[in-house]
C-alpha positions in Angstrom: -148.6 -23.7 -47.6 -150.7 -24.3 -50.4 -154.1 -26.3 -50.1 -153.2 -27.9 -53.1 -150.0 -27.9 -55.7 -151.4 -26.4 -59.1 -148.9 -26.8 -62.2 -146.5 -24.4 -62.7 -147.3 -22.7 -66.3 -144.0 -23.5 -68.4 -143.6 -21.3 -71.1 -140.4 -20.6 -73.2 -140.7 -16.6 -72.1 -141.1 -16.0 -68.3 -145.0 -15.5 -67.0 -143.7 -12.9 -64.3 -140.5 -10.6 -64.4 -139.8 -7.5 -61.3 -138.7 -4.6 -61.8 -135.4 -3.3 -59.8 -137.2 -1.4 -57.5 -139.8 -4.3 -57.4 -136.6 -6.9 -56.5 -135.7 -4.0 -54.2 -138.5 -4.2 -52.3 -138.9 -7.6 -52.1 -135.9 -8.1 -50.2 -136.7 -5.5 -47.7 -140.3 -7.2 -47.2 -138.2 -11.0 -46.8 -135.9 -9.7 -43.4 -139.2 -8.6 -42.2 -141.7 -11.4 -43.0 -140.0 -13.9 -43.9 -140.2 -16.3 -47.3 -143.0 -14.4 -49.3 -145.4 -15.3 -52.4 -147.7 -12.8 -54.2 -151.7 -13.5 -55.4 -152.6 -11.0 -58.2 -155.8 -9.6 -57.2 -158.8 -10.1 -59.5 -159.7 -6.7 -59.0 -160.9 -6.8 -55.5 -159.3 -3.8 -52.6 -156.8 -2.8 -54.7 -157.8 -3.5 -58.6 -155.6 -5.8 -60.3 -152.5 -5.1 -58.0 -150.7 -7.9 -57.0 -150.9 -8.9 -53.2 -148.0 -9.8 -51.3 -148.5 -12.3 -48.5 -146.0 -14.0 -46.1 -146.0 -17.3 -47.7 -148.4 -19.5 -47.3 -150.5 -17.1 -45.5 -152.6 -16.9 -48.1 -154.7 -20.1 -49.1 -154.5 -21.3 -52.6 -155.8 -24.3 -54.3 -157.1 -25.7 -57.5 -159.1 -22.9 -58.3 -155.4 -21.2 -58.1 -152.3 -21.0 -61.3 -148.6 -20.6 -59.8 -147.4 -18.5 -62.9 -144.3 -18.4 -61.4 -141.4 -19.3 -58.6 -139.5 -15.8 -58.6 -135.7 -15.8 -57.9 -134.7 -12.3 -56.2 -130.9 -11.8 -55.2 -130.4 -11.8 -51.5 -133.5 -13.8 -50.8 -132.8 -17.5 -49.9 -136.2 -18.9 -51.5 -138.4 -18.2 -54.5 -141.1 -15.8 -54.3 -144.1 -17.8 -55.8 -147.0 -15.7 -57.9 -150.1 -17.1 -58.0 -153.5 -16.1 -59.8 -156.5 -17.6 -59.7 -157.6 -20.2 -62.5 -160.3 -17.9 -64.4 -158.3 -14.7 -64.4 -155.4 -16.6 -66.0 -157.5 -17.6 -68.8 -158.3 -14.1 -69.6 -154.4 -12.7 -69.0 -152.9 -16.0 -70.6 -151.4 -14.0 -73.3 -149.3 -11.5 -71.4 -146.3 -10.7 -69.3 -146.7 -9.6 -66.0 -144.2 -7.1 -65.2 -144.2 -6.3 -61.0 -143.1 -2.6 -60.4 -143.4 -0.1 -57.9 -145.5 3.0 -57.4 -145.5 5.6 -54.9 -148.4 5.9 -53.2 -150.2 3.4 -50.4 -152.2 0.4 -51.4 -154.5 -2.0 -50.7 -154.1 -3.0 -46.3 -154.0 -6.4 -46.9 -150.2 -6.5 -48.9 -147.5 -6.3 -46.6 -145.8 -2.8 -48.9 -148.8 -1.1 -47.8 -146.9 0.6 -44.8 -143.7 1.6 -46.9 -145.8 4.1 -48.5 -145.8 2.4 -51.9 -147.2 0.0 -53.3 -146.5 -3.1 -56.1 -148.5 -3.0 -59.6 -148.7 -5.4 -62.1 -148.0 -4.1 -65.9 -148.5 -6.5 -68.3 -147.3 -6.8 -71.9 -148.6 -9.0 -74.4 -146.1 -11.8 -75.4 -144.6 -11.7 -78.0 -144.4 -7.6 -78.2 
C-alpha cells in the first residue's frame, strides 16, 4: 500500500488510457500477481516506460501523483498509475497512452518475461 494517499489528478479527459493489447496484458499479469499498479519510470532502467508492480509493492508517497485508477475488464480492482511529483509537472499537459511492444524490458516490471514489454505514448491534450 501506499506510504501516503496523493490526490487523484481530476481532469475532464482521462490522464491514462491502454491500449487493447495493453488491457490484454494486464489481465494476464492480474491471475499471476495479483491486484497490480504501474509507476512511470523517470527515465531510469528502462527510459520513460512505465513499470508494472504487484500493488503496493512499490512505495509511493508524497513525492508521488496517482494520475489514475485504471478499470480493465476481467480484473476485479483498478490498476493505479502513479508518477512521481516533478515528472508530472513536466508531462502535465499530455495523455498517456499504455501500449505494447515486442521486445523485453526493463527486469524490474513484471511483462519483462512475456517477451514484451509496456510503453507509455503520450499525446498532448487537447490534439
Amino acid at each position: 500500500m501506499p506510504e501516503e494517499s496523493a490526490p487523484l489528478v481530476h481532469d475532464e479527459a482521462p490522464r491514462v488510457q491502454l491500449t487493447p493489447a495493453a488491457a490484454d496484458l494486464l489481465r494476464r499479469l492480474r491471475e499471476t500477481h495479483g491486484p497490480l499498479m504501474f509507476h512511470q519510470s523517470g527515465g531510469c532502467c528502462d527510459g520513460s516506460a512505465p513499470m508494472c508492480y504487484p500493488a503496493g509493492e512499490f512505495r509511493t508517497g508524497g513525492s508521488d501523483v496517482l494520475l489514475a485508477e485504471l478499470d480493465v475488464a476481467g480484473v476485479d480492482e483498478p490498476v493505479t498509475f502513479w508518477m512521481s511529483r516533478s515528472q508530472y509537472e513536466v508531462w502535465s499537459h499530455t495523455r498517456l497512452i499504455v501500449d505494447v511492444v515486442e521486445g523485453r524490458g526493463s527486469g524490474f516490471s513484471l511483462e519483462a518475461p512475456e517477451g514484451v514489454r509496456f510503453l507509455t505514448r503520450s499525446r498532448v491534450i487537447g490534439a
